[in-house]
Every structure is written in C-alpha cells, then in structure tokens.
C-alpha positions in Angstrom: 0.0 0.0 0.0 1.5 3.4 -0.9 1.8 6.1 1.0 -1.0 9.0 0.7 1.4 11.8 1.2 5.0 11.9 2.0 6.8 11.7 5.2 8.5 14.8 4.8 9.6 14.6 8.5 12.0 12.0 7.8 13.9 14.4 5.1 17.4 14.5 5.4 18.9 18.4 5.1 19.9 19.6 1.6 22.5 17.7 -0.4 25.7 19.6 -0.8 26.7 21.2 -4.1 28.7 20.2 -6.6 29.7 22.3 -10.2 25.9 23.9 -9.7 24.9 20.5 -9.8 23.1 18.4 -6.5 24.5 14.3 -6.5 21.0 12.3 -5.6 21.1 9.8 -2.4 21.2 5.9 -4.1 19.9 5.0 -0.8 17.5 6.7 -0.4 16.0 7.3 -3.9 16.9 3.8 -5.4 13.9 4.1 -8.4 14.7 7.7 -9.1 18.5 7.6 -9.3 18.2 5.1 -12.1 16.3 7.5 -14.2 18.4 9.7 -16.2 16.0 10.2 -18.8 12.5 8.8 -20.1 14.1 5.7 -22.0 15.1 4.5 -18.5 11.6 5.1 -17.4 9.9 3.0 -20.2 12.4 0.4 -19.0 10.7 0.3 -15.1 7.6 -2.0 -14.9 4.0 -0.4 -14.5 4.3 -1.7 -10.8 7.4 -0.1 -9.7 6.0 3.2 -11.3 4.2 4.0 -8.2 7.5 3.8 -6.1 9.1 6.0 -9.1 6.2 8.8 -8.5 6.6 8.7 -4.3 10.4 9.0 -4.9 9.9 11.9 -7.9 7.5 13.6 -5.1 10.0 13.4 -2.4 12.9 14.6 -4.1 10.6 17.6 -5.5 9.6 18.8 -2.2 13.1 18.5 -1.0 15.1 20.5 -3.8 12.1 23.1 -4.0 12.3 23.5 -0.3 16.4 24.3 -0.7 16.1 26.6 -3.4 12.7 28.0 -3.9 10.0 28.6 -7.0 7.2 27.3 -8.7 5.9 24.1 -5.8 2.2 23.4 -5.9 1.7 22.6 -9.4 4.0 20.2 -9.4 3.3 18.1 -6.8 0.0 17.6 -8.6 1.0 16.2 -11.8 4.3 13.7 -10.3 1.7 10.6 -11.5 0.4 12.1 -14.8 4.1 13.2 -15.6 5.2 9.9 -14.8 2.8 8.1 -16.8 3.0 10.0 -19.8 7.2 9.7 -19.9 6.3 6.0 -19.4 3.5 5.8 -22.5 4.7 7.6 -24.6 8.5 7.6 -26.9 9.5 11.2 -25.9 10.9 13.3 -27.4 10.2 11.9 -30.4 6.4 11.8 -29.4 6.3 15.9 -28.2 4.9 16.8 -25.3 3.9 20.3 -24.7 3.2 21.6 -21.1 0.8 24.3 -20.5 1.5 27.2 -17.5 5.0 25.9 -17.4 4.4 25.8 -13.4 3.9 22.1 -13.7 7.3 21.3 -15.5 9.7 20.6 -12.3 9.0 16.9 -12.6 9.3 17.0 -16.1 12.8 19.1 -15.7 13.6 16.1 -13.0 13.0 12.9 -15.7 14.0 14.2 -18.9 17.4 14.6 -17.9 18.0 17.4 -15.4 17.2 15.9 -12.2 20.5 16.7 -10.7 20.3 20.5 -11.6 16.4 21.1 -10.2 17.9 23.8 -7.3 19.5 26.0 -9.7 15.9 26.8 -11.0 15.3 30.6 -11.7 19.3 31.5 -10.3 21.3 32.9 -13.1 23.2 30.6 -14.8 20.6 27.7 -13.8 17.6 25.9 -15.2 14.9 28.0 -16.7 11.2 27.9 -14.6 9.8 26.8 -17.7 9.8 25.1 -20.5 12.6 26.3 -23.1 13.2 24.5 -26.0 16.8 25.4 -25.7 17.8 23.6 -22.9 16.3 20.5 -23.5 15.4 18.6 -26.8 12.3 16.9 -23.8 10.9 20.8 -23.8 8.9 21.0 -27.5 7.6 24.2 -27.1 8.3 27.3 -24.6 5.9 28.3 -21.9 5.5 31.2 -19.7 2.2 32.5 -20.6 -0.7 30.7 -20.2 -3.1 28.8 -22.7 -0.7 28.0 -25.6 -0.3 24.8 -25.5 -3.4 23.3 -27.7 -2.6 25.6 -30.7 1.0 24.4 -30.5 0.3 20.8 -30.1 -2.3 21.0 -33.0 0.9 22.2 -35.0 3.0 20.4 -34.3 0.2 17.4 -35.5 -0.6 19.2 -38.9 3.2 19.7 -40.0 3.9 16.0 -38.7 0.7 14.5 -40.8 1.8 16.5 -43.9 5.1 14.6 -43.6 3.8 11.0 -43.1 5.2 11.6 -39.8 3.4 9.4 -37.1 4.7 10.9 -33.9 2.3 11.2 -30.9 1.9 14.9 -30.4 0.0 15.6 -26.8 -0.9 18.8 -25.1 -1.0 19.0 -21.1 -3.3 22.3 -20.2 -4.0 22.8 -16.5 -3.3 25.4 -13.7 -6.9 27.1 -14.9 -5.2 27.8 -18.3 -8.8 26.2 -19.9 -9.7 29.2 -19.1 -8.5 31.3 -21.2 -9.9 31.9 -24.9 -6.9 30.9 -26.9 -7.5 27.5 -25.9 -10.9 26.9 -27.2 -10.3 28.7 -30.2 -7.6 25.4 -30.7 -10.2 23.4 -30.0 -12.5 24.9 -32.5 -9.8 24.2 -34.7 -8.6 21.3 -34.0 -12.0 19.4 -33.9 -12.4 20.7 -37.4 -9.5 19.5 -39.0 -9.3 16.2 -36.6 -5.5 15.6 -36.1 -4.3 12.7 -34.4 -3.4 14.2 -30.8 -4.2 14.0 -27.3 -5.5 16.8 -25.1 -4.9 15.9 -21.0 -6.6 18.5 -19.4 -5.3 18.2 -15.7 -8.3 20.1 -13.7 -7.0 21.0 -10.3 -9.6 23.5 -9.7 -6.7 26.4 -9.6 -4.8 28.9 -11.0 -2.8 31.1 -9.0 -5.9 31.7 -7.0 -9.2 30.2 -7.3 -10.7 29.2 -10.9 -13.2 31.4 -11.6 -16.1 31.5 -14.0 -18.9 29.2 -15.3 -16.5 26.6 -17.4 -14.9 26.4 -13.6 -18.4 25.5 -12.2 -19.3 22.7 -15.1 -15.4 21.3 -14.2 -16.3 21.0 -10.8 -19.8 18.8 -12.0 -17.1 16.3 -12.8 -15.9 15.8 -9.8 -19.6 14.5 -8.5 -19.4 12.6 -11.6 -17.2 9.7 -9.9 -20.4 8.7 -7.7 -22.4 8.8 -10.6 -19.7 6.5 -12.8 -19.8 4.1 -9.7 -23.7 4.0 -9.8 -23.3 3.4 -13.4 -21.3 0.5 -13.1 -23.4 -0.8 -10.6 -26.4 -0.5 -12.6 -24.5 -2.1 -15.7 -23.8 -5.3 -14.1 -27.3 -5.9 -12.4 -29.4 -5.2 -15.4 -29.5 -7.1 -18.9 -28.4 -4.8 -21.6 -31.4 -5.8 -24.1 -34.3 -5.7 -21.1 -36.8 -2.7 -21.2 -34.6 -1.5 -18.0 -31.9 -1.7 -19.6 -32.5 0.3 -22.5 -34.1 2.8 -20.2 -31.0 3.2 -18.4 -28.9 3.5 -21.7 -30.7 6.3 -22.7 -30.9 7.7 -19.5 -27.4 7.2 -19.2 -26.8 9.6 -22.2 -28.7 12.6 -20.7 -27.1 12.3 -17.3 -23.7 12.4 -18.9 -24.7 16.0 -20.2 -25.5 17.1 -17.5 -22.8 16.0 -15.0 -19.9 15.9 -17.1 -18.3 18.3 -20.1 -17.9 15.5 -22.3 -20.6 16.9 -24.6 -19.7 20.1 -25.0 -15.4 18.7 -26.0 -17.4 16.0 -28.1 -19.5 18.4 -30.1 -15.9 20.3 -30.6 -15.0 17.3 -32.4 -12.7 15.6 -29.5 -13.3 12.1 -28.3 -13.7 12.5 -24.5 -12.2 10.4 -22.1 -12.6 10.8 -18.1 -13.0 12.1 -15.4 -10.2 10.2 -14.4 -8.2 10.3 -10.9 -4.9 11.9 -12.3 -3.1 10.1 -9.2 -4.1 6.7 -9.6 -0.8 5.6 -11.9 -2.9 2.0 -13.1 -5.6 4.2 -14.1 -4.0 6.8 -16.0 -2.0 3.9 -17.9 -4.8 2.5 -18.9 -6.3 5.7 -20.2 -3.2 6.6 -21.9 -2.8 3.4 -23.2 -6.3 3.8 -25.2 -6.3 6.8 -26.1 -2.9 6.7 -27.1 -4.3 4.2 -30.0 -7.5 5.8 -31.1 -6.9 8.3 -34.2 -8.2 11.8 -34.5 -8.4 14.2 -31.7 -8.4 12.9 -28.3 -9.2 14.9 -25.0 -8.6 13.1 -21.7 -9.8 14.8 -17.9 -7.8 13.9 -15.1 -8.7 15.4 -11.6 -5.3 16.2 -9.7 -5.1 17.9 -6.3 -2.7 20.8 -6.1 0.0 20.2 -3.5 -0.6 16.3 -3.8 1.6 14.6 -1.3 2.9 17.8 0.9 -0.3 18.4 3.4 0.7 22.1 3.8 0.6 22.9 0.4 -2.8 20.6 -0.4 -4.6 22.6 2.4 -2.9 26.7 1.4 -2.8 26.0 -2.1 -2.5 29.8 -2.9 0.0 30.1 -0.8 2.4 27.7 -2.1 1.9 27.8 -5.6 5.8 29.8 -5.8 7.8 29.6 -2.6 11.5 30.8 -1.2 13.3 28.5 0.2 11.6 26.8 3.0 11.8 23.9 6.0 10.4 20.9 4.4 9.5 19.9 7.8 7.9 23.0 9.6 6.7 24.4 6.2 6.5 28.1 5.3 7.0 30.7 8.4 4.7 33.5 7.7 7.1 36.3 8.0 6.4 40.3 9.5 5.2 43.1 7.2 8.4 44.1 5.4 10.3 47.1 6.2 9.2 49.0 3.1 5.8 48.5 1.5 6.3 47.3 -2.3 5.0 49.1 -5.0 1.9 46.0 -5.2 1.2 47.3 -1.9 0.8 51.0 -2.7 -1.4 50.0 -5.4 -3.2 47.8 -3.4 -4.0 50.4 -0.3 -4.2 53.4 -2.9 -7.3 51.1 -5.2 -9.3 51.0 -1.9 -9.0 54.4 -0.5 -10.0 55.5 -4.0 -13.0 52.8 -4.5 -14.0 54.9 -0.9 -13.7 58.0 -2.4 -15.3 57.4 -6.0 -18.1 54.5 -6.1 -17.5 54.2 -10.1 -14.3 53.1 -9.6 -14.3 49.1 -10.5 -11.4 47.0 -10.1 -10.2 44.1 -13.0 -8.0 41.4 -12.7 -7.0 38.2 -15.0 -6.6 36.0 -12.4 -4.1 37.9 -10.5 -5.2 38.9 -7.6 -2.6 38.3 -5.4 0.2 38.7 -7.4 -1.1 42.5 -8.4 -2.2 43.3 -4.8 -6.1 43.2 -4.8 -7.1 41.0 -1.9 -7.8 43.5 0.4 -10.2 45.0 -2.3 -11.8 42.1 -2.9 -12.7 41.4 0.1 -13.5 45.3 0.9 -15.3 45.6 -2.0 -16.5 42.0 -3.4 -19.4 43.6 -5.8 -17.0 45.9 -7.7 -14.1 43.5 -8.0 -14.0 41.4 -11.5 -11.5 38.7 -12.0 -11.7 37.2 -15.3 -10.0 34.4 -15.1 -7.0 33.8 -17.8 -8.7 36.3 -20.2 -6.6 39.4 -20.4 -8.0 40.5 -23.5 -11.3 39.9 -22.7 -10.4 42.1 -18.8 -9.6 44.9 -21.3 -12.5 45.2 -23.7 -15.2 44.2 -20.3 -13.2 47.6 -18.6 -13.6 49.5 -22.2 -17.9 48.6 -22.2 -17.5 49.8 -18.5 -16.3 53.2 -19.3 -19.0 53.6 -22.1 -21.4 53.1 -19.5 -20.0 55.9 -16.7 -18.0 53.6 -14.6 -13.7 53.8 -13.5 -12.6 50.6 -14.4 -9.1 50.0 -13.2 -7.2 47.1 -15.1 -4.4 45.8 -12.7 -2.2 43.8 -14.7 1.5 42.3 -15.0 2.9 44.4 -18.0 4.0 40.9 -19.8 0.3 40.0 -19.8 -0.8 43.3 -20.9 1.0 42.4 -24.2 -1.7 39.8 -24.8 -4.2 42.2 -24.9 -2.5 45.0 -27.1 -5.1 44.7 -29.9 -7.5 45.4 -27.2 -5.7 48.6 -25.7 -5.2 50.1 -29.4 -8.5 49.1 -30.5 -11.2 49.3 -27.6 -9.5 51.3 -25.3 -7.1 53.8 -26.8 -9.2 54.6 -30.4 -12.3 55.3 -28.9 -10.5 57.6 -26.1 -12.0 55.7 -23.1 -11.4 56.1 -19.6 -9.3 52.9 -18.4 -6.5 53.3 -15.7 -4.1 50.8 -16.5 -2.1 49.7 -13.2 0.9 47.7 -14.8 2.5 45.8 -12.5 5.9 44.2 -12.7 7.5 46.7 -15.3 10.8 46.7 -16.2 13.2 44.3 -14.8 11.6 41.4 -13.0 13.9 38.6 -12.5 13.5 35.1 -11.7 11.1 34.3 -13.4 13.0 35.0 -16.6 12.0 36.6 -20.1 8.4 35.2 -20.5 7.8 37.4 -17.6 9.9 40.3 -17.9 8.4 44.5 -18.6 10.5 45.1 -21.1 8.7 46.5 -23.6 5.5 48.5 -22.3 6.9 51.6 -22.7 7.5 51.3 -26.4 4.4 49.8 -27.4 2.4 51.8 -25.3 4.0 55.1 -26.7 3.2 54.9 -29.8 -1.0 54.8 -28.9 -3.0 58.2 -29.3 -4.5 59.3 -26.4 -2.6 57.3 -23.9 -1.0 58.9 -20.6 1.5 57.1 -19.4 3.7 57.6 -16.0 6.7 56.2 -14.3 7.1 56.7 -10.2 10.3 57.3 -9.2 9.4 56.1 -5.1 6.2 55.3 -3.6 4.2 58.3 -3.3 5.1 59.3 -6.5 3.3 56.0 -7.6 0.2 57.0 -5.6 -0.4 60.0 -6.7 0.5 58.6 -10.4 -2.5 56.3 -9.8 -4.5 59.0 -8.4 -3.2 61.2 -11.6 -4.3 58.6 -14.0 -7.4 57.9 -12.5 -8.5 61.5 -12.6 -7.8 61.4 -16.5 -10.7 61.4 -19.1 -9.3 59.0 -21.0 -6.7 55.7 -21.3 -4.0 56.2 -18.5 -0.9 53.9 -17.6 1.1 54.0 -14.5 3.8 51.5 -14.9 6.1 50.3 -11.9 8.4 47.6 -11.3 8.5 44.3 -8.9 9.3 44.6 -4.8 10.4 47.8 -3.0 10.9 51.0 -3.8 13.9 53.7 -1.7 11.5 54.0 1.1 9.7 57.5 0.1 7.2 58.4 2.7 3.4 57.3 1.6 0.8 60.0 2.0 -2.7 59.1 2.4 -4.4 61.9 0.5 -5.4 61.0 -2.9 -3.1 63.8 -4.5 -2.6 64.3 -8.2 0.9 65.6 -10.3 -0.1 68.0 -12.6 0.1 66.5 -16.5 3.0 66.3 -18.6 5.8 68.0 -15.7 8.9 66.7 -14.9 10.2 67.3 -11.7 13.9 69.0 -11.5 16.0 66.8 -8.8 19.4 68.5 -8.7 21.1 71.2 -11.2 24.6 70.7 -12.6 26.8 71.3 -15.3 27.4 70.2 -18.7 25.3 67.0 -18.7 21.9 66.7 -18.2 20.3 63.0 -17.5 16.9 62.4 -17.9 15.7 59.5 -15.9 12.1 58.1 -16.5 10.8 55.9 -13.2 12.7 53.1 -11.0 16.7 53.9 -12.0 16.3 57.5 -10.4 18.0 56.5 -7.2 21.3 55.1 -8.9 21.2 57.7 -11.7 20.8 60.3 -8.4 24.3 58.7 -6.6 25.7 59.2 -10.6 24.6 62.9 -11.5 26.3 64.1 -7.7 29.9 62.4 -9.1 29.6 64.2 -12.1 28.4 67.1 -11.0 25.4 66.6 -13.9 21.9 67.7 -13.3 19.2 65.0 -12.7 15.4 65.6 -13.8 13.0 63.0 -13.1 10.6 62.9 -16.0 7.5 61.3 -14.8 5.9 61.3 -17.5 6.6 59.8 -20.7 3.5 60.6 -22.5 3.3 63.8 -22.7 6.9 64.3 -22.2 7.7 67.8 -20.5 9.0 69.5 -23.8 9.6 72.6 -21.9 11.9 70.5 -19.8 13.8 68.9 -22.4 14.2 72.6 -24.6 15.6 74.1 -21.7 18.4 71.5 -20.8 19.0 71.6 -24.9 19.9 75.3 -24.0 21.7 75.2 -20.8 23.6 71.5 -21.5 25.8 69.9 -23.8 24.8 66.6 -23.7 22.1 64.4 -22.6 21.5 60.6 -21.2 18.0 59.1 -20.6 17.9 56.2 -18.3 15.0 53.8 -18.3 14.8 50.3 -17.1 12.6 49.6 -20.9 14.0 48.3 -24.2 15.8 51.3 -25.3 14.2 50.5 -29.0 11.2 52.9 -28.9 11.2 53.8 -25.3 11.1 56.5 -23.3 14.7 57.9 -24.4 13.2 57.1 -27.9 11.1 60.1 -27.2 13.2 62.6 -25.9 15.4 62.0 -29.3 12.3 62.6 -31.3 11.5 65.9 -29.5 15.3 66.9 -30.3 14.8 66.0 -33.8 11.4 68.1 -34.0 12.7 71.3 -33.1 16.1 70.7 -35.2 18.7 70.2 -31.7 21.4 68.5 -32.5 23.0 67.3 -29.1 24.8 64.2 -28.4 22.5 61.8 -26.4 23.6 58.5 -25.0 20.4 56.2 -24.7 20.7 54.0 -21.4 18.0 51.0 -20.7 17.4 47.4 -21.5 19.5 46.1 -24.5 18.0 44.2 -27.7 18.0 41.2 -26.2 15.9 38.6 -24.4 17.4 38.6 -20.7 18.3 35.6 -19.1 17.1 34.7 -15.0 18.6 35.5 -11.9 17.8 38.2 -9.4 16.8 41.6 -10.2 20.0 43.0 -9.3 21.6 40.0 -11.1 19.6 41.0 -14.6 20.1 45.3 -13.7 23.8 44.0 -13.6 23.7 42.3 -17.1 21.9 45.2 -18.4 24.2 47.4 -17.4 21.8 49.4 -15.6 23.0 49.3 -12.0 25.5 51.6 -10.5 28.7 50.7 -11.7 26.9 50.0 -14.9 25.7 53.7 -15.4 28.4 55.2 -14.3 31.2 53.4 -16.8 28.7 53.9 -19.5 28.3 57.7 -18.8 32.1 57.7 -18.2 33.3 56.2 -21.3 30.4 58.1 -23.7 31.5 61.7 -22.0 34.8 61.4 -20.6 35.4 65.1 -21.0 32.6 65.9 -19.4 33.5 63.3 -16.8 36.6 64.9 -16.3 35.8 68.2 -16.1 33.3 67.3 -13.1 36.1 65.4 -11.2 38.6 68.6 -11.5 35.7 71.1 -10.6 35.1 68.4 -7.4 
C-alpha cells in the first residue's frame, strides 16, 4: 500500500553542491536515481511506477524547499508526468506543457534531475519550458493557454510529412480558461488531427478558478459517484431488457449534464474521463487507449494541487511559488516588510479610491494576489471582477464599463498586458475611453525569466494616441501617479516595477501631479540625464559624481517639452535612463522631441539592450543590463569622458 502523502519529517537536510549540480542519495532514492532520462523510465515495470512517482514527489519537495519557486503545481501532476514519460516515446512523441508551473517533474526525468535547485538562479535551469535547454521541452511556456494551438501544430506539420509521432498537449493550472484555448479546440476538432489533449483540472490557478467553465469542471468531480452508480447499474441489469434500454438512454442525458464531455465532443474531441490523475494504473490504462484511437483525443484527469505535501494541499495559494523553506515545519509567515512594495501602494491606494469614487471598479486576470487586490476584494466584493486567464477579454469588459459611466481599473503584469495590445489600441485607446491601467511588474523582474519580464511596455504603449502614461520614481510618487491617472478622461498607464521602492514616505491623501511635468532633482553642469521611473536612485548617486543635473521625467506621455528645450539650451549633452528596451522607449522620445525642433545634441540612450534577458535576481539581470550603479556610471564615463573629467577637477 502506498503512502497517501509523503513523510516529509523523515527528510534529510539539503545535499551539498557540486559544479551547480546536486548528486542524488542511491539509498534513499533507489527508483529515481536510475532514471536519467524517459528511455530509462519505459524500462521500469507499470508496478514499480508507483514507487518511481513517491520518490519523484519526495525529491521535488526537498530541492524546492532548498532553493525556492514554482511548488504546488508540481506536486499535482508527479503521476500524470510519470505516466506519460512512461506511455509515450519522448521526445520523439512531443509533449507540450501548458503554464509551465507544472514542468519541475518534467525538468527532474528528462534529464535534469541533478540541476532542479539551480531553478530561476542565473546561470541555472529555466522555470519553464525552453526548448533550448532541452530537446524533452517542444515548445516554450511562460504564458498561459498555448499549449493546444502548439500541439495542434505540431500534429498538422507532422501528418503533412507522413510523420506518425504522438503529439500531446498537457493544459492545466486554470489555463482552460483562457480563450486561446478553445479557439484550438474549435480548430482542431475541425480538422481532426491525431493528438491527445490531457486536461489536468485542479480547480486552480494562481488563486481560485473562476467562471462558469470552472463550475461545469467541478460537476465532474460529482461525476465519480455517478460513474460508480453506473457500473453498478450495468452489471445488475440485462443490456437488451426494457430496464436496460431505459438506463442506456438515460445514461446519455445524465452524462450531459454532469460531465463536459458533450460540450469537448461536439468540438469534435473524443472525450475520455474524469479520471483520478493520481491513480498511476488508471491513468495507464487511459493513456494506453487513447494513445491508439486516431483523431483528436481529449482526456480529464482530476489532480489535487499540492498532492503529497499536506501544507501545500490545504494553502494552495499560498504555495503555488515559494522561497526557500523547511520541508518539515513548512512556510514561516514572516512580519510586514520594512518598506511596503509598489503592489502594496497599489493595493491600499485602489481602496481608499474605491472609498472616495463608487464608479471606480477594479479588473483582474486571475491575478489577484500577485497585483495586490485582496484586500479590495474582500473590501469591495461587488466591484471586483476577476476574469480568469482572459486578459483580453479584462480589457475590452473595462472598455464597455467606461461607455457606461463607470472607472474601471485594469491591474495587470505588464507581460500579460501584451496579450491584450489589440484590445488597448483598439477598444480602449481609439475610442479615447477612460481605463486606468495599473501595470505591474515593469521593467526588470527577474527570476522568473523573459516570458515574464516589462521590457517592452513603454514602447508599445508610446506609440497609442491618447494614452498617458507615468513612471514613479518612489512610492508616493506612484500613488499619486494612480490617483493622476485615474482623474484622467481618457486611457492612462502607470507603470512600476516588482518589490520595494527607496522607502519614500506614503501620504494618504489621494493627491494628483499635474500632467506632462517633470520634476527637477538637482542642477549641474554640462550634462543633463533624464531618468524616467525606478533607476532615479542610482542615476541620483551618478549625477552628484559628475556634477550633472538629474530631472525625473514622470511622465513619458506627454513628455515635459519645456523641460527637455531648456536642458537643450543650458547643456551639452544628454542621457536618458529607463529600465525599458531602449528600441522605442522613453529615451526614444526625448530623441524625437530633439529632432522636431532641429537640436542637435549628443544623447547616449541607457536601458534594457535588444536582447531577451536571461534569469537570476533583479540586481543580477540590472547587472547584465548594465543598468546598476557601476553600470551607469562606466557607460556615462566612457560616452562623455570630457565631461566626466571636467566634473572630477571642478570636485
């Protein structure tokens, strides 16, 4: 009999380190140790596979607990990942992962087992798929609800070849929710290719699911009695009696309405399930069929988030991403930090405004923690709208709000805001509507690597008529940027980055900036830098060496002309410092304002390079950048060094 969680008192401490690389235990993961890749797997027997999965959830919750990241959604597919490596002839049979949260155990089979804890540190393993790194990852992940349309790909350009490679999609982690996914479905059922769609249905996302495809997933999970009184039924009552034909037919209608067989079925996929997704014999079986059956094939399996770890089954919120953590006592809820982060300001400033304006309604797609509206949702449940995965859907519902009167605020990760760009030119920013845009995450983020990253929000958002747009320099600036945004008629974005700011004092009136004004923060001599948002505090330490003056911009729609004319007249060169692609960003603008009124000055351009930045810490990826103290300075410094010198004599 197997365990129904593990033991995770009887963890040893961390293994020790070796060339970035962690040596696994013989003893005490015989199964595991044997497995450096899935042809090994196939080589186990269906009944050790159980032993394989305990041993695969063990060593996940140990290396996650050393190192940190993505926990809960891989503890709930360890069987399903097992089973499929064990069905199917990966890589040549491609598997694609959905929300590439559920990849660790993947990462740990296909060949990188003894690298898991140098997840999301630079120089280490990606936190999601990345078809670089592994010939096992088929397709890259980071954003949600991809995987279908790339599975269904991958099947048409294999059939065109005569190719007959198993191609199967793995969607979970609430990305079903999400409309990119059905309209693969749509597709897919029409052209019927032969692939398999395993949608794992854990009930979650980051938070909650939410919506009514969430409520007709959770029928399913009523369905199992149902199934067992079916079976019942089956084998008491001749097939060809009167009661038996009854119960046929009957049969039939119940499955409609417990189950969402019919509606994947009428989509053109054969359904298969519910299934449990931890019960290894059954998903073998299941596998095993539908791995045979041609056309397109679509297989439920229920999974518990957190399976195995009791802490993270019962706060499944909580640990969906984790720091590094004791296995054993499980995650310390720690004291309010020292400094509120920019989340938070958002967060306290959305429901002192919803106090002070009752149109003011709040949006989120399916982030509300990560982007800092629990408080409002529980302050404020009837005005607070999360979507589910459906960013472009959040921005076209707050686009029908403001033709009807109301505020909506859109708080958003600026790397899912680019998923809805068709809906900020076209519903939002064309038809001039009032939508506050609260972009979280901007600029540099980290970790999580460049699925996730802000690069680019400033340049596409630039170029849209009618759009403010504002970068805080500290924490109140970013309140009363909100507050400034808010007060708009028309699109506003206030974009700020991840964690804590320099520790500016918060004040709790709603104050405004007035529109368009850069703020002067020290006058100099000979240079002038221009320094739009979160690098004002190292560009501040740089323009006292060089005896250069400093302007925080603020704004970088509209730019402060005036600003920019007079250090054209009073300077001799300029640098703009943004933590955005340079291409098209904020310094973009301040070249283009040059241009228009025929300046010629020498401008160095500093921000994020053309390039997709690796993972590690934020001050890791500022660092690579170049945009972190010694960074900006040595650039400044080897672009001006008369000017340079001229400040160090004058000192």
């Amino acid at each position: 009999m197997r365990p129904a969680a593990v033991h995770v008192a009887a963890l040893a401490p961390p293994f020790g380190w070796a060339n970035n690389r962690r040596m696994i235990d013989v003893s005490r993961y015989p199964h595991l140790a044997r497995i450096d890749a899935p042809a090994d797997l196939r080589r186990v027997s269906d009944a050790e596979l159980p032993a394989v999965a305990d041993e695969l959830r063990q060593y996940l919750i140990e290396s996650v607990a050393s190192s940190g990241g993505h926990f809960g959604a891989g503890l709930g597919v360890v069987e399903l990942t097992v089973a499929l490596h064990h069905v199917f002839d990966t890589p040549r049979d491609r598997l694609v992962w959905d929300v590439g949260h559920q990849c660790y155990p993947h990462k740990i089979l296909t060949g990188r087992r003894d690298r898991i804890t140098s997840i999301k540190k630079k120089g280490g393993l990606a936190p999601f798929p990345r078809r670089e790194e592994s010939e096992y990852d088929t397709f890259g992940v980071g954003h949600s609800s991809t995987s279908i349309s790339a599975a269904l790909g991958m099947a048409i350009a294999a059939q065109r070849k005569g190719d007959d490679r198993k191609v199967v999609a793995v969607i979970g982690d609430g990305a079903m929710t999400a409309g990119m996914a059905f309209e693969a479905l749509n597709h897919g059922g029409d052209v019927e290719p032969n692939m398999l769609v395993v949608l794992n249905d854990n009930g979650m996302s980051i938070s909650e699911n939410v919506g009514a495809m969430t409520k007709m997933m959770a029928r399913a999970m009523a369905s199992r009695r149902l199934n067992a009184v079916r079976e019942r039924a089956k084998k008491a009552i001749p097939r060809q009696s009167f009661f038996g034909r009854f119960f046929k037919n009957w049969e039939e209608h119940a499955k409609g309405m417990f189950l969402p067989s019919t509606m994947f079925e009428e989509l053109g996929f054969h359904y298969t399930g519910p299934i449990d997704g931890h019960d290894i014999p059954a998903l073998l079986r299941a596998l095993r069929t539908v791995k045979s059956l041609p056309g397109p094939q679509l297989l439920h399996v229920i999974t518990t988030k957190g399976k195995g770890y009791a802490p993270a089954e019962q706060a499944q919120i909580e640990y969906h991403a984790v720091g590094p953590f004791d296995p054993v006592a499980g995650l310390v809820k720690k004291g309010a930090p020292a400094k509120p982060t920019y989340t938070d300001i958002f967060g306290d400033w959305l429901c002192d405004m919803a106090a002070a304006d009752e149109r003011l309604l709040g949006i989120t797609p399916a982030m509300r923690e990560g982007s800092g509206l629990v408080r409002f949702s529980k302050e404020y449940p009837q005005r607070y709208f999360d979507v589910a995965i459906a960013e472009q859907h959040a921005v076209t519902l707050a686009a029908g709000m403001a033709c009807e009167g109301a505020k909506p605020v859109v708080a958003i990760y600026s790397t899912f805001l680019q998923r809805a760009y068709d809906q900020a030119i076209h519903d939002v920013a064309l038809q001039n509507l009032d939508v506050t845009f609260a972009i979280d995450r901007a600029g540099v983020v980290g970790p999580d690597g460049a699925t996730h990253a802000g690069s680019f929000d400033l340049s596409f958002l630039r170029c849209l008529p009618n759009m403010l747009i504002m970068a805080p320099a500290d924490e109140n600036e970013c309140r009363m940027m909100l507050s400034t945004g808010f007060g708009y008629a028309g699109p506003a974005a206030i974009r700020y980055p991840r964690g804590t700011g320099p520790g500016a004092a918060v004040r709790k009136e709603l104050d405004t900036l007035p529109i368009g004004k850069a703020e002067l923060r020290r006058r100099g001599h000979g240079l002038a830098i221009l320094c739009f948002g979160a690098m004002l505090s190292p560009a501040a330490v740089v323009a006292a060496e060089l005896d250069a003056t400093l302007v925080n911009m603020r704004f970088i729609k509209p730019l402060d002309e005036a600003m920019i004319l007079e250090m054209a007249r009073t300077h001799d060169a300029f640098v703009t410092l943004e933590d955005n692609a340079i291409a098209g960003g904020a310094g973009s603008g301040v070249a283009e304002c040059l241009a228009a009124h025929g300046i010629v000055k020498p401008v160095l351009h500093l921000g994020l390079p053309d390039a997709y930045l690796e993972h590690g810490s934020r001050d890791e990826v500022l660092s690579m950048a170049g945009l972190d103290l010694p960074g900006i300075r040595n650039a400044i410094r080897a672009r001006f060094p008369q000017l340079a010198n001229v400040a160090a004599n004058a000192g």
